[in-house]
C-alpha positions, 0 to 999 in steps of 0.5 A: 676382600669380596668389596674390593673385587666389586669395586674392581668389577664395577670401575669402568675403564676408558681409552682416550686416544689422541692424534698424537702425545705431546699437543697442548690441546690434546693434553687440556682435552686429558685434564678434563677426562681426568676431572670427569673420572674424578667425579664419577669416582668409578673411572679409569681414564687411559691416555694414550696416543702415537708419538705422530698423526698417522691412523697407524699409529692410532690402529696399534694402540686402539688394539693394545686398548682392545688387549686391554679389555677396556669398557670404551674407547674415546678416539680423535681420528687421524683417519676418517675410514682407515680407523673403521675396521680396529673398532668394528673390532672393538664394538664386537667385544663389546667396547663402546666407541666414541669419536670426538674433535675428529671424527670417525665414519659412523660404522666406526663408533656410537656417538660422534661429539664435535667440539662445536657445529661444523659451520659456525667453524667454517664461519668463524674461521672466515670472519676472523679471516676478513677481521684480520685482513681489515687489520692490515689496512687493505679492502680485499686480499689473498688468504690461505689456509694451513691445515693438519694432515690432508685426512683429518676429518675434521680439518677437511670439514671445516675447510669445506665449510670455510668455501661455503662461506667465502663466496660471501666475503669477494674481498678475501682471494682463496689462493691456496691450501697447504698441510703441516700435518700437525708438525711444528717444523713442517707447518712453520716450512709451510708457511715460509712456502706461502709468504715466498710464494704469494707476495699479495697474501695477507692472511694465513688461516690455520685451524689447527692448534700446532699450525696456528703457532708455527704460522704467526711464529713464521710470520714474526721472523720473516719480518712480516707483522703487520702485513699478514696476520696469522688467525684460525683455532688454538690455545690461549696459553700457546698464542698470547704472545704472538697476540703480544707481538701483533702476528695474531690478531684474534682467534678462536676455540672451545675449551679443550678441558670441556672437550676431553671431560664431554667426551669421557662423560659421554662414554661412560653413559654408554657404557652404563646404559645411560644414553638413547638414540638422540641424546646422553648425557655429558654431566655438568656440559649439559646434555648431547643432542644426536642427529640420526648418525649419532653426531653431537656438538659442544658449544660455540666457538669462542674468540680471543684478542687482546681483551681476553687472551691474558685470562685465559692463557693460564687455564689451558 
């Protein structure tokens, strides 16, 4: 019985809250939490998130968590500042406070990981932009841009990461930027919205997971493949078909399994002592080098097309 209480006492319990339950990346970044607390064997990962992108929903399960007494919170942020005040809260129980894929102001929490360097995303996105703009046979054209909510923080950084960028691709014409806030329905209407409303458009750029999706899949019943291409961040098992139909030309993103394992691994080192002011570890990822905010990134972004989608799309 006393070594049953002292393994309760010692199991270290993390909070992983997502934007929202029910996105396939999100639910591939809890595949790999879950892989991370297996092999600690100590953990207990909590999935958890509101049922839409709103920082609050997001502030009334971190304060269930708080209620909880758990050993760390893992947070993709709906809200850059709007989450600071519930987990200063946290951090003064004692709760150490990761933010990851979308970040956290650093007041708000620890360590920051982001999924990859903020400007090989806004690179990326635009290489893939002027990719597919050769695709449709034209020199120059107008792109757009479909993001998640108008606070995501890292939608807004990679964005403005994006116009860096652009000034050196003048063939590629920003014309607009438009929010589905991570809904289906809404980014698909969004995107309906663009084609009607910018005759000269050719390439939507959507570096959300829910609005890729939606975009090409709007794309395809306007009867506009081949015209306008669909391209930006997310999951091979959710856009080898619209790769199949020629909507997608190539796209790109990290391992969200890596992702949600990284992020896991991380807070369970803080929470042991495990970490310094400029690196932690993140197990078999290797280890996070921090800036003086805290922040971190993962890996490159990784391109899929049609050599490459297929082997992947059964994995996550």
């Amino acid at each position: 019985m006393a070594t049953s209480g002292l393994v309760q006492a010692d199991s270290v319990r993390i909070g992983l809250v997502v934007k929202a339950l029910g996105i396939g990346f999100f639910e591939a970044a809890n595949q790999g939490a879950q892989e991370a607390a297996k092999e600690l064997g100590d953990v207990e990962v909590i999935y958890t998130g509101p049922t839409s992108t709103t920082a609050e929903g997001q502030i009334e399960v971190i304060n269930s968590l708080i209620a909880q007494k758990v050993d760390a919170i893992a947070v993709s942020a709906n809200d850059t500042d709007a989450l600071v005040p519930i987990l200063k809260k946290a951090q003064q129980r004692g709760i150490k406070v990761v933010s990851w894929d979308s970040g956290v102001a650093p007041e708000g929490r620890q360590v920051h990981l982001n999924p990859s360097s903020n400007s090989l995303i806004g690179e990326m996105n635009v290489k893939l932009a002027d990719e597919a703009l050769k695709a449709t046979g034209s020199d120059q054209g107008d792109i757009a841009i479909l993001s998640a909510t108008p606070t995501s923080t890292n939608q807004n950084i990679w964005i403005e990461e994006m116009k860096k960028v652009l000034p050196q691709y003048p063939q590629l014409n920003l014309v607009a930027t438009v929010y589905g806030d991570d809904l289906a329905d809404k980014s698909y209407r969004e995107t309906v919205g663009l084609l009607k409303s910018h005759p000269n458009l050719k390439v939507i750029v959507a570096p959300t997971s829910v609005g890729i999706v939606a975009a090409a899949q709007a794309v395809q019943d306007q009867g506009r493949i081949g015209e306008v291409y669909v391209t930006g961040l997310g999951l091979p098992s959710e856009l080898a078909g619209h790769v199949d139909s020629g909507a997608v030309k190539s796209f790109a993103i990290w391992n969200p399994i890596d992702l949600g394992y990284a992020a896991a691994m991380i807070s369970y080192n803080l929470v042991q002592g495990n970490a310094s002011d400029t690196e932690v570890g993140m197990g078999r990822i290797g280890v996070a080098q921090l800036d003086e905010q805290g922040n971190a990134a993962m890996a490159e972004p990784f391109v899929y097309n049609t050599s490459n989608v297929h082997a992947f799309a059964d994995i996550f």
